[in-house]
N, C-alpha and C positions, 0 to 999 in steps of 0.2 A: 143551503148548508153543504159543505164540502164533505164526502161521506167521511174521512178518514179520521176526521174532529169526533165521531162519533168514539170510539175507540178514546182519544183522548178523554172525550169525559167520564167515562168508564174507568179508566185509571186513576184518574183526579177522584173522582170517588170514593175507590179504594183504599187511596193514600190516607186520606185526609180521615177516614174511619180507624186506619192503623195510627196516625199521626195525632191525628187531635181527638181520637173519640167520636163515637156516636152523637151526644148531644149537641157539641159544638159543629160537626157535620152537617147534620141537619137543620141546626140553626141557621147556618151559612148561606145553605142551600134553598132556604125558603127566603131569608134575606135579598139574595141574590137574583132568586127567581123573580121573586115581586115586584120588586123596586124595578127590576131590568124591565120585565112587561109591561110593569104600568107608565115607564118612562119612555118606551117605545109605543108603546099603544095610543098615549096623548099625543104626541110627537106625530105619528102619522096620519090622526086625526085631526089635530088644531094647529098646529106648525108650533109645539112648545116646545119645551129642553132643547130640541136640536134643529129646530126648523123644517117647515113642509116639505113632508118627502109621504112616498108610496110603495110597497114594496108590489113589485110583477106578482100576479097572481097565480103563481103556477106550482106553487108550494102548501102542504099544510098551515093552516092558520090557525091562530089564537087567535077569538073575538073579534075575526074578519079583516085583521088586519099586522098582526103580528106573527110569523112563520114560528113553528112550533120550537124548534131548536134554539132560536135567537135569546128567551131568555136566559136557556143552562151558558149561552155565552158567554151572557153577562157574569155568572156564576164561575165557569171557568178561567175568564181572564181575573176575575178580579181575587181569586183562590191563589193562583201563581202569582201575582203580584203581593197580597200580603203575605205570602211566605219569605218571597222572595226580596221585602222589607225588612222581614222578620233579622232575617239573618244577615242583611247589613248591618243595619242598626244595634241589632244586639237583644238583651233583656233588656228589662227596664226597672227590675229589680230595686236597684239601689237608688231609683226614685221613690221607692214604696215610703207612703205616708208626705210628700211633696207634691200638694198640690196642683198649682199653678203650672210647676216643672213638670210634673208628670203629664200636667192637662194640654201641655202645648207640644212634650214629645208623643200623645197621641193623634194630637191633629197634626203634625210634624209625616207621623208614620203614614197617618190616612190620605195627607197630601200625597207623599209618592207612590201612594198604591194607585190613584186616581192619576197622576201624572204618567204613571206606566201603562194603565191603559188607553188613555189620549192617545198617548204617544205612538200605541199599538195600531188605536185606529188611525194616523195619519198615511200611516203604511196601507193598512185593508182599505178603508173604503173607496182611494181613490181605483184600486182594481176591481173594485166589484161594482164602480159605477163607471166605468172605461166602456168606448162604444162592442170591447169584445162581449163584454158581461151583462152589463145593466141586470144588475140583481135588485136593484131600486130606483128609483127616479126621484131627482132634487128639483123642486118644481119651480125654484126660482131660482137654480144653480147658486153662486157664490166666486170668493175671491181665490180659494185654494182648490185649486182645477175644479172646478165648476162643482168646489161643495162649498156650502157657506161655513164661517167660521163660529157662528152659533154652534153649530155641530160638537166641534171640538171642546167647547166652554160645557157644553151637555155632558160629554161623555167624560170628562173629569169632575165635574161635579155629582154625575149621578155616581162615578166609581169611589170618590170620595166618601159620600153619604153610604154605602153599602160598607166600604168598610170600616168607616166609624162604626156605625150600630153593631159591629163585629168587635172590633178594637173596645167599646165603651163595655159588653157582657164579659170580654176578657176580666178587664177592670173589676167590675163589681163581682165576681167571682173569686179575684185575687190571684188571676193568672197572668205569667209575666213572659211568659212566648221562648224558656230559653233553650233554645234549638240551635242547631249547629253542627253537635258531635256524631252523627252518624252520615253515612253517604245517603238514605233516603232523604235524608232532609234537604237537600238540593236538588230533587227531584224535580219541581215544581217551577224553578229556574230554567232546570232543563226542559220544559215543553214549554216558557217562553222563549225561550231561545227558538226551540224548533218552529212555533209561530212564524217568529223572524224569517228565519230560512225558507221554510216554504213558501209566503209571499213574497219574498222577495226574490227568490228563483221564478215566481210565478209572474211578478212586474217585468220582470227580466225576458222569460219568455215572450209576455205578449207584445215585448217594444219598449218598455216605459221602465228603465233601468233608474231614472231619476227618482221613484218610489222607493227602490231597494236604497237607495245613499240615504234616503229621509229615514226611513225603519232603520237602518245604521245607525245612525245620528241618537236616533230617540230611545233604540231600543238596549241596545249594545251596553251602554254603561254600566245598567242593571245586573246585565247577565254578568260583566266581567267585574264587577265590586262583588258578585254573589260567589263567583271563581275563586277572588281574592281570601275571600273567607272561607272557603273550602279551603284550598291549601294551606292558610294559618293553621286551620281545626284541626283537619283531617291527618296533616304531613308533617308542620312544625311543630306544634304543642298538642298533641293528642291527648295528653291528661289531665288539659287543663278546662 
């Protein structure tokens, strides 16, 4: 775990206490923790969700096999990414009581929070299994620089499923997410963003600049449709 993530999730916490409350905070967080560990902890024990891999033992472990930090990861990529959904997309308000429409713009919503973080990990993992790093080992490598593509199909599914079960208590609560009007609320945009930057300064350092153009690629639209809606909110119609 890179120490300076530590600090990130410290903030993420924060926020989301001032932003969404206690209850839904903590919901999140155990959401997020859970699923993240037990989808890594199969994974590195049976080759499920993402295929056989091991992580270097040289770190604290969860249950002998999961590093302690990895699953607030999962919890923080996938907190920036439903924000940072949130406020593309909009409220959903004006589907209240529409079923079907409602039911497909939340699996709509849960798709691109799982697709932002895929997309996240196309950037990370190929630098943290590069022969500078080996933070883990793919034990029977794969087609996208020696990770397999099961991988990928895991980590948008698992991020999917975390934020459905997030996305769905919104719902039955009768919460419709409408954010936007203040500069905190693109906070959370802002540490995907820096994500971005940092590995990708980090691919770049080690040689492998072709990483940094993919994290571009994947990552980049997010932050700038999230831009786009800040300066509507924020600049052009502020009282609307």
């Amino acid at each position: 775990m890179i120490p300076w993530l530590h600090s990130i999730h410290i903030f993420a916490f924060l926020h989301s206490l001032y932003v969404h409350g206690r209850t839904r905070t903590l919901l999140f967080l155990v959401i997020g923790f859970t699923l993240g560990l037990a989808s890594e902890h199969v994974g590195a024990t049976y080759g499920w969700v993402f295929g056989k891999f091991h992580y270097q033992p040289d770190r604290v472990m969860f249950l002998g096999t999961v590093p302690i930090f990895t699953p607030l990861s999962w919890w923080l990529i996938l907190y920036c990414a439903y924000n940072t959904t949130n406020l593309i997309v909009g409220s959903l308000k004006g589907l209240e009581g529409k079923g079907l429409r409602l039911c497909l713009a939340v699996l709509g919503m849960a798709g691109l929070d799982g697709l932002m973080a895929m997309n996240l990990d196309m950037l990370f993992d190929p630098i943290m299994v590069c022969p500078e790093r080996k933070r883990w080992v793919w034990e029977f490598g794969g087609s996208y620089f020696d990770i397999p593509i099961q991988n990928f199909i895991g980590w948008f599914l698992v991020g999917f499923t975390i934020s459905l079960l997030v996305r769905l208590y919104d719902l039955r609560v009768g919460r419709y997410v409408p954010l936007g009007k203040q500069f905190i609320h693109y906070l959370p945009s802002g540490v995907y963003f820096c994500m971005f930057a940092f590995f990708a300064l980090l691919s770049c350092m080690d040689g492998y600049p072709q990483y940094a153009l993919i994290g571009f690629a994947g990552m980049m639209p997010f932050v700038l449709l999230a831009g786009v809606k800040a300066v509507q909110n924020l600049w052009l119609d502020p009282e609307t």
